[in-house]
N, C-alpha and C positions, 0 to 999 in steps of 0.2 A: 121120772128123772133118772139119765142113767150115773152111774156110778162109774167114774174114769181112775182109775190109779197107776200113776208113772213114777217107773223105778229109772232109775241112772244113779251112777257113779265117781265120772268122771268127771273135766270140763267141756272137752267139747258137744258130752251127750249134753250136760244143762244149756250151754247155750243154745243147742237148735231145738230144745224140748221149751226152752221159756216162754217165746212166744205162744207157744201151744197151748201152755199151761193159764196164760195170762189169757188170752183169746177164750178157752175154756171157764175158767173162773167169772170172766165178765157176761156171760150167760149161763148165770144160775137160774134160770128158771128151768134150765135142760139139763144143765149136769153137776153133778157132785164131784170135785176132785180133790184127790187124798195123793198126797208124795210123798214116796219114799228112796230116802238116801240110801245107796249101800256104803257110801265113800269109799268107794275101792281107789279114790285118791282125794283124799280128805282136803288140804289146805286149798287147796287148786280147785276142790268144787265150788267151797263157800265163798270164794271173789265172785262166780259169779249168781248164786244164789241171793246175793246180800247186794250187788247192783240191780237186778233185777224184782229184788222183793217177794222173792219168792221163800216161802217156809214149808219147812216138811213136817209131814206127821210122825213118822217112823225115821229115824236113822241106824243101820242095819251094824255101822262101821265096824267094816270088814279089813281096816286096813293095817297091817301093821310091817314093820320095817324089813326091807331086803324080803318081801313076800314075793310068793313064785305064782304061776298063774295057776297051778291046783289047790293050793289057799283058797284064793279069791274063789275061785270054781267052785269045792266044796261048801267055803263059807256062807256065799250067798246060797246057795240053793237050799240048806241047811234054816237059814237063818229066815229066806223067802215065805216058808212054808207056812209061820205062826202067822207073819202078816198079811197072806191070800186068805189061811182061814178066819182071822181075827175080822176084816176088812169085807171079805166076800164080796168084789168090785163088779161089774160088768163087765167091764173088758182092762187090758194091761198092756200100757203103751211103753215101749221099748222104742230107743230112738240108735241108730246104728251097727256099730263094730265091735262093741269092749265084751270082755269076757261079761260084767254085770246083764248084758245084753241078752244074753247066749243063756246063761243061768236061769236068769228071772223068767225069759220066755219056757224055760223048759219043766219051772217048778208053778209057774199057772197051766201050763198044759197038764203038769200032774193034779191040777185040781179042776181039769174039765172048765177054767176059767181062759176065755177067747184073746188072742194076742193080736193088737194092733203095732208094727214094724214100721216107725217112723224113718224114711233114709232106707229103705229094700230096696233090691237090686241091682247095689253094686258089687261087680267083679273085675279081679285080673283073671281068673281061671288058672290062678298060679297056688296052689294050696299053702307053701310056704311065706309068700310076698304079696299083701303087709303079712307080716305072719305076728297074732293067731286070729288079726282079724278077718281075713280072708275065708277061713271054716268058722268064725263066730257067724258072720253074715251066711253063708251056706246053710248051718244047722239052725240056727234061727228060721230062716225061710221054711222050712218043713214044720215048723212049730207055730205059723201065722195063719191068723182067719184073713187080717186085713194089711195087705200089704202094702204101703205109703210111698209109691216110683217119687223120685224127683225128677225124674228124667222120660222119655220115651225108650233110650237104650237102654234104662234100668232093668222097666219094665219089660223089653224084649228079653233081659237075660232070665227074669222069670218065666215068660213063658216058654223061652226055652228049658228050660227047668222041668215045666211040666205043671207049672202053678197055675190052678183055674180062671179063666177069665175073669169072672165076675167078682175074685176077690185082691184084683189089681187097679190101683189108682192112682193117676202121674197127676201130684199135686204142684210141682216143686219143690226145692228144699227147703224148710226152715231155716236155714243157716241165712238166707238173705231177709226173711221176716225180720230175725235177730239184728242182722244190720241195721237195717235203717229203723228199727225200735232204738238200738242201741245209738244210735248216729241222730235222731232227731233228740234223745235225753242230753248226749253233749253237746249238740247244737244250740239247746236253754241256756249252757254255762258261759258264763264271760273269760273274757280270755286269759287274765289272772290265772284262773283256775282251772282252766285247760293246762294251763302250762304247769301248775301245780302237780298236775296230774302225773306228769313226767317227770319233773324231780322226787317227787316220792316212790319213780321206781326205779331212783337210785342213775339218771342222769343227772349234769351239773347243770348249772344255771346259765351255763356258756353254751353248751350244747344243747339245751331247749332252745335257746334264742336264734342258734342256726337252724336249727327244725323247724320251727314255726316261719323264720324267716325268711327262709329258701338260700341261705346263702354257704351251703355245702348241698351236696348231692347224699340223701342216706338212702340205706340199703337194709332194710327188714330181715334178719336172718331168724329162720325157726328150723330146728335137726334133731330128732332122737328117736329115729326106727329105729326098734332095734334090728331090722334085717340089713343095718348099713354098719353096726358095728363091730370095729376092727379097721381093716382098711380101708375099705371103701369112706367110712367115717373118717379116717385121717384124709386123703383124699379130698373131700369135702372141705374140711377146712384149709386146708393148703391152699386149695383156690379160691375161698374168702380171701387168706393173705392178701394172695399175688393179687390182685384186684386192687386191695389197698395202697400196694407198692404201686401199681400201674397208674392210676388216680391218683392224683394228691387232694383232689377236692370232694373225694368220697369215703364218705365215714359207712360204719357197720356199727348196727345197734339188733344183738342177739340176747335175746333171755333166755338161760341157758336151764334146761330143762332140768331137774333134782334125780335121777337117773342119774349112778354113781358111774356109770359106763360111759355117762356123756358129757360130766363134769371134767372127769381123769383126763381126756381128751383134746376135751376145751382148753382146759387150761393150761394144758403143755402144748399147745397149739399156737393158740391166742392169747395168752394172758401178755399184758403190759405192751401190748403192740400199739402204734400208732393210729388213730382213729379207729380202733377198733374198742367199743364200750359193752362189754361182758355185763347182764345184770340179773336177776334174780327172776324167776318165772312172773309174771304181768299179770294185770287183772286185765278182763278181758277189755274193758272201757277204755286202758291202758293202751293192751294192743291196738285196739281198732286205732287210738290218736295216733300210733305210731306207723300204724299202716299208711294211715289217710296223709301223713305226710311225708309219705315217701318216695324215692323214685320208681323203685322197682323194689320184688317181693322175691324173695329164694329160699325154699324151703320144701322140706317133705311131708306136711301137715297137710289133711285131708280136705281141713274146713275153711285152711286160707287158700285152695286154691277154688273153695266157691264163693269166696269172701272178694279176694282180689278186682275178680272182675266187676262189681259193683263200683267200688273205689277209684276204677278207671288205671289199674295198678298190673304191669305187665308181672305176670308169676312164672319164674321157673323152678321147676319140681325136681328136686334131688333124689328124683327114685328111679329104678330103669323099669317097673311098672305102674301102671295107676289104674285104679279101678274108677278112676273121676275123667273119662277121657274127650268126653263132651268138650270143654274148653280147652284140650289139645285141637277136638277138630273147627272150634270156632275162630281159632288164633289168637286165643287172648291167654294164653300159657304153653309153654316149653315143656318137653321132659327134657333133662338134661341130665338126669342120672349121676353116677357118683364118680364121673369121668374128670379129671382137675381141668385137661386142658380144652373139653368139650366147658362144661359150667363158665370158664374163662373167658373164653372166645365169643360165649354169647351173650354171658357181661355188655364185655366189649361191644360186641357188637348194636346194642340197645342203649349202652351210653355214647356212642360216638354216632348214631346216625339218627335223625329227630324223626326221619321217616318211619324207618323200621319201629322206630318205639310206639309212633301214633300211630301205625297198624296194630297194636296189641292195646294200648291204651282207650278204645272203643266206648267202654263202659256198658255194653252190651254182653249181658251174664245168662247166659246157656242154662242154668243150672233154677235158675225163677225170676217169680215178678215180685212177691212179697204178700203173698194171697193163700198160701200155702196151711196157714192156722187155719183158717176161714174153709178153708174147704175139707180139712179133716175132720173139724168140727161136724157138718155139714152131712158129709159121708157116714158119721159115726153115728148120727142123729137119726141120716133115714131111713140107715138098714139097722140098727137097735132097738130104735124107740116100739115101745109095746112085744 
């Protein structure tokens, strides 16, 4: 039986690690699995641990207030070490970008224990942007036995790299497994409680019933690189504004990220503005309902722009790079960067024309099929076992 133990920290590493986790667990007769939190962002892990049912064995919590990313770095590798040797796993699946990412692979590599890279091989080739996940994913790659493509371009940037054939696997992402795991659990719920769902993250009971009901247009907003703040982040919101002045039938519904850089911001931004509903970071079950009932999606988040296209949900990306650029070239997402009157215009341009929108609105996701557990599983099974 092998022995799997997955580290993460964050939320978007739990969500595309659950289904792994849970796909893993329901074939015990193959593998052991042991999780470990580092909470390198504590409250924002456990939403989605605690929908998913997932429990750790170790919690590393590495987090503490106004922490810099040489904490977190020290911390966990510091902290990794007891529970590689307490644990002595088979391999250590690491899923992404986050500094936990980067650490955990580098302090099993110090224990001769083999790293599997769920989400390898993306790039902008910008070292700065997303910056620091850009060299997390870099230095991690030189630290993998088993590297986890979602993509075919992932995996060409590994070989370009110089990463051995044989230890490259374009599974897809997990990020769409987690959708429709997560999207067939509130598919069970009556609508009550769907909509429940949304007033307890702090929408009214007015604007649920436009949401659900289609009788406003909303607009998904998620923003907190930090390579956009300052201006480029003013920018940004400014053309949320003007959008809302432009529309009178379109609302903005943003959960604005605990990032004090992106609070400050926000709320001298947007605060108290007309159809525009500021609310408190979402569980992920949250997000998805508010995805799923949206018009369109704008944001610089990694995981909604592999999420979106499942949802059938046009995404433009507020960053002027993306290492996710597959659904730039499939047409079902934008870059639109941190330009006011570029973001504006292409607004516009997707609320005012049903064509252009149902070219993007496809439903057709570049990025997988939903099989992606199944085959890591699979792959870890043939080349491990014995």
């Amino acid at each position: 039986m092998l022995h799997v133990l997955f580290s993460f920290g964050t939320r978007p590493e739990a969500i595309k690690l659950a289904p792994v986790i849970r796909h893993l667990q329901e074939q015990s007769d193959r593998f052991r699995v042991s999780v470990c939190l580092t909470s390198q962002h504590r409250e924002l892990l456990r939403q989605v641990t605690e929908f998913f049912g997932i429990r750790e064995d170790v919690d590393l919590d590495v987090m503490v207030h106004n922490q810099t990313l040489e904490h977190v770095t020290a911390a966990v590798l510091m902290k990794m070490r007891g529970v590689l040797e307490d644990l002595k796993p088979d391999v250590l699946l690491v899923q992404g970008d986050t500094t936990t990412v980067f650490t955990s692979a580098l302090a099993a590599f110090y224990q001769k224990i083999r790293v599997g890279h769920v989400e390898a091989g993306l790039r902008t080739f910008d070292r700065y942007s997303p910056f620091p996940e850009e060299m997390n994913r870099s230095m991690t790659a030189a630290l993998t036995d088993f590297h986890f493509a979602p993509t075919e371009t992932a995996a060409a940037n590994l070989r370009r790299e110089g990463r051995a054939e044989d230890s490259i696997f374009v599974t897809g992402n997990t990020v769409v497994d987690a959708l429709l795991l997560g999207r067939d659990m509130l598919g069970s719920w009556d609508d009550q409680r769907r909509r429940a769902l949304l007033t307890e993250a702090g929408l009214s009971e007015d604007v649920v019933a436009r949401l659900f009901e289609g009788t406003g247009r909303f607009i998904t907003v998620t923003a907190h690189r930090r390579e956009s703040f300052g201006a480029p982040f003013d920018r940004m919101l400014q053309a949320v504004l003007e959008v809302t002045r432009r529309y009178d039938d379109v609302e903005i519904v943003y959960p604005v990220h605990p990032n004090p850089n992106v609070r400050e911001a926000v709320q001298r931004v947007l605060h108290d503005k007309p159809r525009i509903h500021l609310i408190e970071p979402v569980r992920y079950e949250q997000l998805l309902s508010l995805m799923d009932n949206s018009v369109l999606l704008l944001t610089d988040s990694g995981g909604i722009q592999e999420e979106g296209p499942s949802l059938k949900k046009p995404v433009l990306v507020m960053r002027e790079v993306t290492e996710r650029p597959e659904g730039i070239d499939a047409g079902v997402a934008r870059l639109v960067g941190t330009d006011h009157d570029r973001i504006v215009s292409t607004v516009s341009e997707l609320l005012d024309s049903e064509q252009n929108y149902a070219a993007m609105a496809t439903g057709k996701n570049p990025y997988g099929d939903g099989t992606a557990s199944r085959q890591i599983a699979d792959i870890l099974s043939a080349r491990l076992d014995g």
